[in-house]
C-alpha positions as CSV (number, residue, x, y, z in Angstrom):
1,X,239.2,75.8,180.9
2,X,240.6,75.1,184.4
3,X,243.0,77.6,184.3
4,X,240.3,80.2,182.9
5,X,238.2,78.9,186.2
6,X,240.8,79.6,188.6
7,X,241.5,83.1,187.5
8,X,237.4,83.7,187.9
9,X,237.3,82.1,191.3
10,X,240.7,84.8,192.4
11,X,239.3,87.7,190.8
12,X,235.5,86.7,192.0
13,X,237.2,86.8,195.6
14,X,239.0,89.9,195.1
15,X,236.0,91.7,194.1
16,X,233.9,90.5,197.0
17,X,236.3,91.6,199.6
18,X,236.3,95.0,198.1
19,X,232.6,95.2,199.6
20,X,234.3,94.3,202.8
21,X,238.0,96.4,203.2
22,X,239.0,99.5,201.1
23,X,241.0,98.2,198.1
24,X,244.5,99.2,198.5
25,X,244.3,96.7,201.9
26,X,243.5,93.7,199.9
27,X,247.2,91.7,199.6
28,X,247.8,88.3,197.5
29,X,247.8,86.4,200.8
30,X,243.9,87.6,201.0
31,X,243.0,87.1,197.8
32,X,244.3,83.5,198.1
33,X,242.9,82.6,201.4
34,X,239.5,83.6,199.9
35,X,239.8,81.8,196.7
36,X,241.2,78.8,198.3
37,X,244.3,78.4,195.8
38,X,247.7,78.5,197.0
39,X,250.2,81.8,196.2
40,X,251.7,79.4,193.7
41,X,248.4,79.2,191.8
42,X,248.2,83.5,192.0
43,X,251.7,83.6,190.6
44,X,250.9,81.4,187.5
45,X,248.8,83.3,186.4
46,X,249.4,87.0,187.8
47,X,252.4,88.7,188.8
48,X,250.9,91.3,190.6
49,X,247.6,92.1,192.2
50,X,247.6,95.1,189.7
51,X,247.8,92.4,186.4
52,X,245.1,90.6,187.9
53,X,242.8,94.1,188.4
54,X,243.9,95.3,184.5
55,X,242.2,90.9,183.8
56,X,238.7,92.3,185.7
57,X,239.1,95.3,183.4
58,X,239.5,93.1,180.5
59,X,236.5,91.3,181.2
60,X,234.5,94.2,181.5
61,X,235.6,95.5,177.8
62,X,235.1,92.2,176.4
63,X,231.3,91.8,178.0
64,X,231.2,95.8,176.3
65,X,232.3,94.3,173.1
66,X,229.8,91.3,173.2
67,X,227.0,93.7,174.2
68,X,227.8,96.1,171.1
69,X,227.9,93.0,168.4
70,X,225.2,90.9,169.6
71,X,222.6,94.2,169.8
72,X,225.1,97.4,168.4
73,X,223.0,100.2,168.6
74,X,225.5,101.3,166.4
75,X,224.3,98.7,163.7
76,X,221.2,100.1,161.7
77,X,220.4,103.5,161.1
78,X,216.6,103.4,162.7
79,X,215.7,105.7,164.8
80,X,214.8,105.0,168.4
81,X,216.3,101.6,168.4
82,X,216.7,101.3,171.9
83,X,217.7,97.7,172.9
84,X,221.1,97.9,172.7
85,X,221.2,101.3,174.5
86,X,219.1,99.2,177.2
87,X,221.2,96.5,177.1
88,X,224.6,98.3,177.7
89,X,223.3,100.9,180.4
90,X,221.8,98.4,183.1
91,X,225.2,96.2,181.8
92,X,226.9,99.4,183.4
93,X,224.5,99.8,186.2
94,X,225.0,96.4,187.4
95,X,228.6,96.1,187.2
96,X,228.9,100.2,188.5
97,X,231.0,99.1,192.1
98,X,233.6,97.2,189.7
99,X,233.9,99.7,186.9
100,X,234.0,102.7,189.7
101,X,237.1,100.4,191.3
102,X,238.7,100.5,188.2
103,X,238.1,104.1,187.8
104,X,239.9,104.4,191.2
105,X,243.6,105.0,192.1
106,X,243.3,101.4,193.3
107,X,242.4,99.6,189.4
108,X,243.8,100.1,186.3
109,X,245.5,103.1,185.5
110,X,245.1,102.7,182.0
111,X,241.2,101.3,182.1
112,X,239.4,104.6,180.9
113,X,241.6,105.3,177.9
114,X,241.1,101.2,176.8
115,X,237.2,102.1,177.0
116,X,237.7,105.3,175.2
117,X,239.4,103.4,172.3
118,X,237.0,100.1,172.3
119,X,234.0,102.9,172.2
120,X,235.9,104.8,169.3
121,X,236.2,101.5,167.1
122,X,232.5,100.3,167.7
123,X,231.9,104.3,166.2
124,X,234.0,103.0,163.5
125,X,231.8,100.1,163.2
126,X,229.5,102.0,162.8
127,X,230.3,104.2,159.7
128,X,231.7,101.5,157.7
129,X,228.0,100.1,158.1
130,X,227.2,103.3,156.2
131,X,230.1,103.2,153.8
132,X,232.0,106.4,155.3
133,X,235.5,106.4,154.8
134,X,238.0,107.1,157.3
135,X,239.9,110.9,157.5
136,X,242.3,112.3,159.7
137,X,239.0,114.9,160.5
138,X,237.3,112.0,161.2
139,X,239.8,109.9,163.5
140,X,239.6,113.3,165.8
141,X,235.8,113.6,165.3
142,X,235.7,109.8,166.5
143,X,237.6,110.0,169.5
144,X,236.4,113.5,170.8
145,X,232.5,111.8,170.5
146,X,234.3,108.3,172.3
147,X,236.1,110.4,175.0
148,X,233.1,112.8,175.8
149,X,230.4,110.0,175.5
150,X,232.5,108.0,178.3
151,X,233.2,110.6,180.3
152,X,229.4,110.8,180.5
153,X,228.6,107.8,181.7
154,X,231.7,107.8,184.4
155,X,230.1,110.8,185.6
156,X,226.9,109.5,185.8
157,X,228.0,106.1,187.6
158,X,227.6,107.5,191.3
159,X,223.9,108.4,190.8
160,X,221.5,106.3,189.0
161,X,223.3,106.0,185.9
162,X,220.7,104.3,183.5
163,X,219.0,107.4,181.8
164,X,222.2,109.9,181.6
165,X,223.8,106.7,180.3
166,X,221.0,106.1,177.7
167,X,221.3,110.1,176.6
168,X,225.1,109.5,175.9
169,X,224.5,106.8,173.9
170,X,221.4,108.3,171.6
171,X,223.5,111.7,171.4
172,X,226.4,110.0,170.2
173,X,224.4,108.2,168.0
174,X,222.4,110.8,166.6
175,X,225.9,112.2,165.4
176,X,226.4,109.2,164.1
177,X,223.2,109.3,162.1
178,X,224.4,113.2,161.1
179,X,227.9,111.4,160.1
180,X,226.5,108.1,158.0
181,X,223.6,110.3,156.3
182,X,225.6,112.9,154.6
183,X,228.0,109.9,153.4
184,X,231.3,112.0,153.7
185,X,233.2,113.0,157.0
186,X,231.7,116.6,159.2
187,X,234.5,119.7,158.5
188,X,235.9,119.3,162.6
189,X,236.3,123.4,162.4
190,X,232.8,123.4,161.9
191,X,231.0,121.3,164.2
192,X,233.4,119.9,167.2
193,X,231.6,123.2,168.8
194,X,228.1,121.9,167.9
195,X,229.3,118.3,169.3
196,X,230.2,119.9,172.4
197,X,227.3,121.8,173.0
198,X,225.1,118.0,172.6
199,X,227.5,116.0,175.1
200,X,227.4,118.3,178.0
């Protein structure tokens, strides 16, 4: 618990000096200084500034992932079921500086394909509520929808991201509704043009 505390107090710091001095300033003597733990501490548990961004990224999957079981939007197949739609976009809104610095060349390189994949499993989630069985079709259908749907709402994140946010999410998941009512995976020669034509 201590140790979980510490790590929150160093990456708490690092994100409020990012208000303050452009990221790729920020050093582990800063971060330290403003978090009032010794380089020792830092080392412990990071061994680089860039491990302790991907940890800030990791939180902001797991709060994703927290969001999406305790209200999925992905979880029942009634229409206009909005509060976990809600729920997730003013989640994004509030935490838009942070998820932008991860974005950036400054955060975690690898950040936007983690989200990608967490979004494509919740997807999953979501067809096994409606007993559809995985296909290779599928897998691609999956990912194009997780891909496009977050590229959405990274696009959106420099304006007031709440309603283009909210139309990712219901597209998505009327195609998810198109995908669990016919109980058997869409042809992808078909309809990845129709997808396409919803998500942009």
């Amino acid at each position: 618990m201590k140790a979980e505390s510490t790590k929150r107090k160093m990456k708490d710091s690092y994100l409020e000096m990012t208000h303050q001095m452009p990221a790729h300033k920020i050093s582990i003597t800063n971060v330290v200084a403003q978090a009032k733990v010794s380089r020792g501490t830092f080392y412990t548990h990071y061994e680089n500034l860039r491990d302790m961004i991907a940890d800030i990224g990791n939180d902001i999957l797991q709060d994703f992932r927290q969001i999406a079981e305790s209200c999925s939007p992905y979880a029942s197949l009634r229409p206009g079921d909005r509060p976990g739609f809600e729920r997730m976009a003013w989640y994004i809104q509030e935490n838009c500086s942070t998820i932008q610095l991860l974005l950036s060349p400054d955060g975690d390189p690898e950040f936007f394909q983690k989200w990608v994949e967490q979004f494509q499993q919740m997807l999953y989630r979501r067809l096994e509520d409606g007993n559809v069985h995985a296909s290779p079709d599928l897998d691609r259908i999956l990912y194009f929808l997780a891909q496009n749907s977050v590229r959405m709402i990274v696009d959106a994140l420099p304006q007031q991201p709440i309603p283009i946010i909210l139309q990712a999410l219901e597209v998505t998941d009327l195609i998810m509704q198109s995908l669990t009512c016919s109980h058997r995976p869409l042809s992808i020669n078909d309809h990845i043009l129709e997808a396409s034509r919803y998500l942009y």
